[in-house]
C-alpha positions in Angstrom: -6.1 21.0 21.7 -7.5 20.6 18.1 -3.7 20.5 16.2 -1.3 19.1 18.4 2.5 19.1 16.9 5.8 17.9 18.5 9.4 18.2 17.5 8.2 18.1 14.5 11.4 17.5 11.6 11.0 17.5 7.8 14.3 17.8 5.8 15.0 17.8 1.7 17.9 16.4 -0.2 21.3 14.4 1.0 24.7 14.7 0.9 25.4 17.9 -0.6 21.9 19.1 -0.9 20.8 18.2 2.5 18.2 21.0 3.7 16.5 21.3 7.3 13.9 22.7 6.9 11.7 22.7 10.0 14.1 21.7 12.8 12.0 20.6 15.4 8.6 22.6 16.1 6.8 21.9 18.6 3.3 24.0 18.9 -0.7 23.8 19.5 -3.6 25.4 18.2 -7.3 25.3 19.9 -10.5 24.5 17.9 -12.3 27.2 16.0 -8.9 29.6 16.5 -7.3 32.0 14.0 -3.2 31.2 14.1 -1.6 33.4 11.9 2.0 31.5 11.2 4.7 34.5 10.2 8.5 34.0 8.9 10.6 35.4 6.5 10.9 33.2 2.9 12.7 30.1 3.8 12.0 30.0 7.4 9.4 26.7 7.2 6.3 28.3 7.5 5.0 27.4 4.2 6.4 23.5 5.1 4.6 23.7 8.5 1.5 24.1 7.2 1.8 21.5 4.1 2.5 18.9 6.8 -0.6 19.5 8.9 -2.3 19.5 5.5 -1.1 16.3 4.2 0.5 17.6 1.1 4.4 17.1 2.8 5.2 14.0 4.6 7.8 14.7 7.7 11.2 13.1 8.9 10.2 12.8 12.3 7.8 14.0 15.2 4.2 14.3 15.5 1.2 15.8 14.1 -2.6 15.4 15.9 -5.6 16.7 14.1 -8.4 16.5 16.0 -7.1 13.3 17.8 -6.2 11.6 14.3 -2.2 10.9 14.2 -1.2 11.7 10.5 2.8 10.8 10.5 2.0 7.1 9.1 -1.2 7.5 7.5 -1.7 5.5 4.0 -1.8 7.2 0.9 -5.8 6.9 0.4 -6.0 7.6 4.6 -4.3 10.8 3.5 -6.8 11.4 0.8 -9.3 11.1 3.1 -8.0 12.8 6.2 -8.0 15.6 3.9 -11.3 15.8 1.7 -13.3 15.1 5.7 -11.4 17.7 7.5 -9.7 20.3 5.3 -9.9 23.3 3.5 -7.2 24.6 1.1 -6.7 28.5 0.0 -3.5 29.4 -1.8 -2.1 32.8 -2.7 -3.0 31.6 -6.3 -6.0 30.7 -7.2 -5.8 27.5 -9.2 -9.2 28.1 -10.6 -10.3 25.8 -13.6 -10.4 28.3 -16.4 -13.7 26.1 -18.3 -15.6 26.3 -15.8 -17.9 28.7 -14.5 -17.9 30.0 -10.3 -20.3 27.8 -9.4 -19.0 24.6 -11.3 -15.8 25.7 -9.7 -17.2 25.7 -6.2 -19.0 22.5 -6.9 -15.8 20.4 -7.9 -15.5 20.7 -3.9 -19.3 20.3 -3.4 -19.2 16.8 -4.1 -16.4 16.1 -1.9 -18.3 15.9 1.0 -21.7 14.2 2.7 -23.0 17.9 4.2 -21.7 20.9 2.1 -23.0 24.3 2.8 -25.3 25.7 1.4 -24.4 27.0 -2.5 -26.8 30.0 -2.2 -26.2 31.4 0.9 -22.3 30.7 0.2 -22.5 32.1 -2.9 -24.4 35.4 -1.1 -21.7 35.6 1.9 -19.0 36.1 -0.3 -20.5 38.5 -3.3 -20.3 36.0 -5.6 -24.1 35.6 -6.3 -24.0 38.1 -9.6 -20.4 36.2 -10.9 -21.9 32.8 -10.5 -22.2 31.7 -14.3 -18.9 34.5 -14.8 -15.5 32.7 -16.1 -12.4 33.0 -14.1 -11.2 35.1 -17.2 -14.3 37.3 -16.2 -13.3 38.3 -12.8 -11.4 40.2 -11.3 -8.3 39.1 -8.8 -10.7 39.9 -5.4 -13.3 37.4 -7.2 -11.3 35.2 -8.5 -9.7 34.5 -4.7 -13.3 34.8 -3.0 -14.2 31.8 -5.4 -11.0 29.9 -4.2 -12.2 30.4 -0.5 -15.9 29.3 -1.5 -14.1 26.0 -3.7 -13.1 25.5 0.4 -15.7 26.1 2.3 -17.9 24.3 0.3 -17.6 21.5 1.9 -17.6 23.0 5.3 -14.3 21.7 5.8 -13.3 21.7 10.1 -9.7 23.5 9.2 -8.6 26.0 6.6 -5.1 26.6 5.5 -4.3 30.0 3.9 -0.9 30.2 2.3 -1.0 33.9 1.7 -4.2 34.4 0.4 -3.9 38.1 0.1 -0.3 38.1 -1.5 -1.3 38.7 -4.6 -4.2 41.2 -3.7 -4.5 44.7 -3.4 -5.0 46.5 0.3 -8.9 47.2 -0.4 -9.5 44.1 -1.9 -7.0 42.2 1.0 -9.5 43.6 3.7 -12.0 42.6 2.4 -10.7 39.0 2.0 -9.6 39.2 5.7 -13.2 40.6 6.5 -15.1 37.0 5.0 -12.4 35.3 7.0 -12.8 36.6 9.7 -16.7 36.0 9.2 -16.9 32.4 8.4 -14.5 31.9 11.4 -17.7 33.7 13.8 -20.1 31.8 11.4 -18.9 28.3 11.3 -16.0 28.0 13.9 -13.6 27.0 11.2 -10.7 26.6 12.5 -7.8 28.6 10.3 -4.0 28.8 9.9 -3.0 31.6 8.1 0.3 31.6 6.6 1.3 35.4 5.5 4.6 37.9 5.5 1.6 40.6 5.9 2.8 42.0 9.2 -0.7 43.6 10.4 -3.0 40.8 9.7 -1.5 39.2 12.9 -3.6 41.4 15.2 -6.8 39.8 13.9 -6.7 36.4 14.9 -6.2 34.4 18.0 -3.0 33.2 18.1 0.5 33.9 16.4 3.1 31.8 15.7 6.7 33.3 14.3 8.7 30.4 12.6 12.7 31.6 12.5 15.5 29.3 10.4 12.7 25.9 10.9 12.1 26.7 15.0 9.5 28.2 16.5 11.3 31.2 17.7 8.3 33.4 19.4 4.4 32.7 20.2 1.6 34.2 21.8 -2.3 34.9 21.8 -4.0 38.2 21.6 -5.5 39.5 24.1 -7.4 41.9 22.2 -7.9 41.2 18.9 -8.7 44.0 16.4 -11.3 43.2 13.7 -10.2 43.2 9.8 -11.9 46.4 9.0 -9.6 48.2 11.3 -6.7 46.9 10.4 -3.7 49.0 8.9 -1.3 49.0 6.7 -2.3 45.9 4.7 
C-alpha cells in the first residue's frame, strides 16, 4: 500500500471553538492509483488531503507515504518529504504573475535532482506556443495546465488536486481530466483528487466519500470510464 492512514484525528480550536474535523479515518490507496476523495464542504476532505501533503499537522493517528511515517516529522523533514515526493495542484492557480510559463514551471524545475523533461512537458500539455505568455496572457484552461506542469515538473511520485477543475468550464474541465488521466498512464503518478464534481469519480481507480470527518463509503471501479467520455462535468 503506497498511502497508508489510520484513525487518523485532526481537530481546530478549544473550548468554545473546538472543531473535529476528521474524526478518525482510516483508509489506503495503492501506487500509481487515481482516488478521487468526494464530500460535501466541511466534511474533511480538503483536511485529509493537506495532512498527507504535509501542509496540516494532525492530532492523532497515522499517515505512511511510501513507507515514510509523517506524524513527527521535523519541520525541514517536512520540507523535504514534500519537494522529493509531492506534487501540488489547487483549484486556483497561484501562478506568479512576473513570470513567464516556463519560468513558472521552472520555479519547480529546480526543486528536484531528475525533472522531466521541459519540452516534451511543455508539448503534453499545449503549452509549447504560451511558453514566454504571462499568466495575464492566458486563458483559465492555460493558466491551470501551467499549474499541473509547475507539478509535474519535478516528476513528483504523488499529486494532490484540490478541485482542479472548480473553477473551469466543462470543455476546458475535460480536457484537464484528459492530461490527468494521461500523465497517470505516462508516469504512474500516483493522484488524489479532491472534487464535489460528481462524474469525475468514474475515471479513476478508487473513491473515497468523506461524511462529517469519517470515511462513510469506499470502493474501486471495476470499470473505469476514460475522461473523454465522461458526462455531465
Amino acid at each position: 500500500m503506497y498511502i497508508e492512514i489510520k484513525n487518523l484525528k485532526k481537530n481546530y480550536g478549544e473550548g468554545g471553538s473546538f472543531n473535529a474535523v476528521l474524526k478518525g479515518v482510516t483508509t489506503g490507496v495503492e501506487k500509481g492509483e487515481m482516488c478521487v476523495i468526494q464530500g460535501t464542504s466541511g466534511s474533511g476532505k480538503s483536511t485529509l488531503l493537506n495532512c498527507i501533503g504535509g501542509l496540516d499537522d494532525f492530532n492523532s493517528g497515522s499517515c505512511i507515504v511510501d513507507g515514510k511515517e509523517i506524524a513527527n516529522l521535523k519541520k525541514d523533514e517536512l520540507n523535504e518529504y514534500r519537494r522529493a515526493n509531492l506534487g501540488f495542484i489547487f483549484q486556483f492557480y497561484n501562478l506568479v504573475p512576473n513570470l513567464t510559463v516556463k519560468e513558472n514551471i521552472e520555479v519547480c524545475k529546480y526543486l528536484t535532482d531528475s525533472p522531466l523533461d521541459m519540452d516534451e512537458l511543455l508539448e503534453v500539455l499545449g503549452l509549447t506556443e504560451h511558453s514566454n505568455k504571462f499568466p495575464s496572457q492566458l486563458s483559465g484552461g492555460q493558466q491551470q495546465r501551467t499549474a499541473i506542469a509547475r507539478a509535474l515538473i519535478k516528476n513528483p511520485k504523488l499529486l494532490l488536486c484540490d478541485e482542479p477543475t472548480g473553477a473551469l468550464d466543462s470543455n476546458t474541465s475535460r480536457e484537464i481530466l484528459k492530461l490527468l488521466e494521461e500523465i497517470n498512464e505516462k508516469y504512474g503518478t500516483t493522484m488524489l483528487i479532491v472534487t464535489h464534481n460528481n462524474s469525475i469519480k468514474n475515471m479513476v481507480h478508487r473513491v473515497i466519500y468523506i461524511k462529517d470527518g469519517r470515511i462513510s463509503k469506499e470502493y474501486t471501479n471495476e470499470v473505469r470510464v476514460p475522461a473523454s467520455e465522461l458526462e455531465d462535468l
